[in-house]
C-alpha positions as CSV (number, residue, x, y, z in Angstrom):
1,X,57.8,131.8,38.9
2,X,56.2,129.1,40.7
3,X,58.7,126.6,39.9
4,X,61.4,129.1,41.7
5,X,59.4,129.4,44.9
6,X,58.8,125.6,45.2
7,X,62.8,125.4,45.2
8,X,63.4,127.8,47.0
9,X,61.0,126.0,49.6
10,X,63.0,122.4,49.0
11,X,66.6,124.1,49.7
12,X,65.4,125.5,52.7
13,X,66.5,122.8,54.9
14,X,64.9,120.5,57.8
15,X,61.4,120.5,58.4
16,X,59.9,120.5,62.2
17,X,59.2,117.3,62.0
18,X,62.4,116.1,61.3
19,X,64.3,117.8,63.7
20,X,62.2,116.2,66.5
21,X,62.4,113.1,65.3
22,X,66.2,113.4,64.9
23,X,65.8,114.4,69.2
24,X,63.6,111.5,70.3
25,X,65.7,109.1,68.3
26,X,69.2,110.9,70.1
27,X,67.2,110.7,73.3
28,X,66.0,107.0,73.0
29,X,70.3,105.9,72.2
30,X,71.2,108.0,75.2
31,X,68.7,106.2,77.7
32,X,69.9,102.8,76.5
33,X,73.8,103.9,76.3
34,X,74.1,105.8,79.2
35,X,73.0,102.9,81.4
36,X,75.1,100.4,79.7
37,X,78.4,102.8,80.3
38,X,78.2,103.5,84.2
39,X,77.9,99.6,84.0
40,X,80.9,99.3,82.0
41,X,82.8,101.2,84.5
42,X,81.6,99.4,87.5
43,X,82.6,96.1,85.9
44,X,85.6,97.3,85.2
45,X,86.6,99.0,88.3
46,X,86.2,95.5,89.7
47,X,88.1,93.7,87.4
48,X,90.8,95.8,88.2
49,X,90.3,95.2,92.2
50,X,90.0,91.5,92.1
51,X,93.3,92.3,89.7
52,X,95.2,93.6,92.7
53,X,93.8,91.2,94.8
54,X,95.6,88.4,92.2
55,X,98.7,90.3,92.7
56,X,98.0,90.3,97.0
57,X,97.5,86.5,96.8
58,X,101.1,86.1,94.7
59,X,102.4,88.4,96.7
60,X,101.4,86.5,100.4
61,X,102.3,83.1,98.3
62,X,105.9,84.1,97.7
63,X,106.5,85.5,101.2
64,X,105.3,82.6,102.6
65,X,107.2,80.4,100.8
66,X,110.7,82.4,100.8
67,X,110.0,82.4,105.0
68,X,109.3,78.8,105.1
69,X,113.0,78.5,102.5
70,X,114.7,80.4,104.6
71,X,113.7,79.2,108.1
72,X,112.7,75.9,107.6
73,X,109.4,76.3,109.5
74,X,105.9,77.8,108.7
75,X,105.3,81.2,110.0
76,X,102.5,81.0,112.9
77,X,100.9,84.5,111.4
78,X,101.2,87.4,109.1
79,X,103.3,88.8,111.8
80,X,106.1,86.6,111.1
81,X,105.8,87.5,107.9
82,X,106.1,91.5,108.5
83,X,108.4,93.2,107.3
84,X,110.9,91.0,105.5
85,X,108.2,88.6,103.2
86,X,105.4,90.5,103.3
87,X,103.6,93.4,105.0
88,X,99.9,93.6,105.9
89,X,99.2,96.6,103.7
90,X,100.8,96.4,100.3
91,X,100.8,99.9,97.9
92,X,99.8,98.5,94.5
93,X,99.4,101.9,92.7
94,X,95.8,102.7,92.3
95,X,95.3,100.2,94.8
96,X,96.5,98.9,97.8
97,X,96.1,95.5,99.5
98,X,95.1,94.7,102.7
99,X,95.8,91.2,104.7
100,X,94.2,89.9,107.7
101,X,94.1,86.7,109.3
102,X,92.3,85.3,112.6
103,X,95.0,82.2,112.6
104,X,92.7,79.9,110.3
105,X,91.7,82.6,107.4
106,X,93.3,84.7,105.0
107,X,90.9,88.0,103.9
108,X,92.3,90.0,101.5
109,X,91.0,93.5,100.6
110,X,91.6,95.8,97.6
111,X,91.4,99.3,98.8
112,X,91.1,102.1,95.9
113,X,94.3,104.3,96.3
114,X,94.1,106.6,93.4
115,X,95.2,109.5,95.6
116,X,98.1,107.9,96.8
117,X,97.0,108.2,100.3
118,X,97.4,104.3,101.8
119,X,101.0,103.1,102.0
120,X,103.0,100.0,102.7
121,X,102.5,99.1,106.6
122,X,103.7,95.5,108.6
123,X,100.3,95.6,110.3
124,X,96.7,96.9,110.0
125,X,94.8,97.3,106.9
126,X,93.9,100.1,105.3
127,X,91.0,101.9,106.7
128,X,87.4,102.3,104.7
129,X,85.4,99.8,103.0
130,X,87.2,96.8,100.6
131,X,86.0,97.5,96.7
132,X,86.5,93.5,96.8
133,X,86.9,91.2,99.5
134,X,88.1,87.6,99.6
135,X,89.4,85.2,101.9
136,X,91.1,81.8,101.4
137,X,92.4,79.0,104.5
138,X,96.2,79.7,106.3
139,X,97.9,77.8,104.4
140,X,98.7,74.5,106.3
């Protein structure tokens, strides 16, 4: 008789205990992995900005050679370039490119456009805040 009550007692499953251990461990992973992901996602929503902005730079280095191959002179600004080489605002997709230029520097912005909201333009850049930002010398 006793034997049958200790099994019964063994099959009855996990103890107290147990089951708050099981908790603090799950709760210990998901302070350490939780952190670790929103950083995952912030490095990689920059990778893929400074990703557009590669495709900007190609973009600005092809106009501006196919201008200076087809007039024989280098353009005096990004207005030259408008709207035959390159524009100011370039649709990328999710993203969309923005180039300035005060005559001696080049910034480029990558602009999130997930919503489809910013589209090609010859001039301006697209309004808001740059997710990335760089600038490089006109090219002499």
């Amino acid at each position: 008789m006793r034997k049958k009550a200790q099994d019964k007692r063994r099959q009855g499953g996990f103890t107290l205990i147990e089951l708050i251990a099981v908790i603090i461990i799950l709760g210990i992973l998901s302070a350490v992995i939780v952190p670790k992901y929103f950083d995952m996602t912030g490095k990689a929503t920059e990778g893929a900005a400074n990703a557009a902005i590669s495709e900007g730079v190609a973009r600005f280095n092809m106009g501006y050679a196919s201008y200076i191959l087809n007039t024989s002179a280098k353009p005096a600004n990004l207005a030259a370039l408008a709207p035959n080489y390159v524009n100011a605002t370039m649709d990328l997709g999710d993203w969309a490119v923005g180039l300035s230029s005060d005559g001696t520097t080049v910034t480029i912005g990558a602009y999130d456009n997930k919503a489809g909201t910013i589209a090609e333009a010859e001039t301006g850049v697209p309004s808001g805040t740059a997710t990335v930002s760089k600038s490089f010398p006109w090219p002499q």
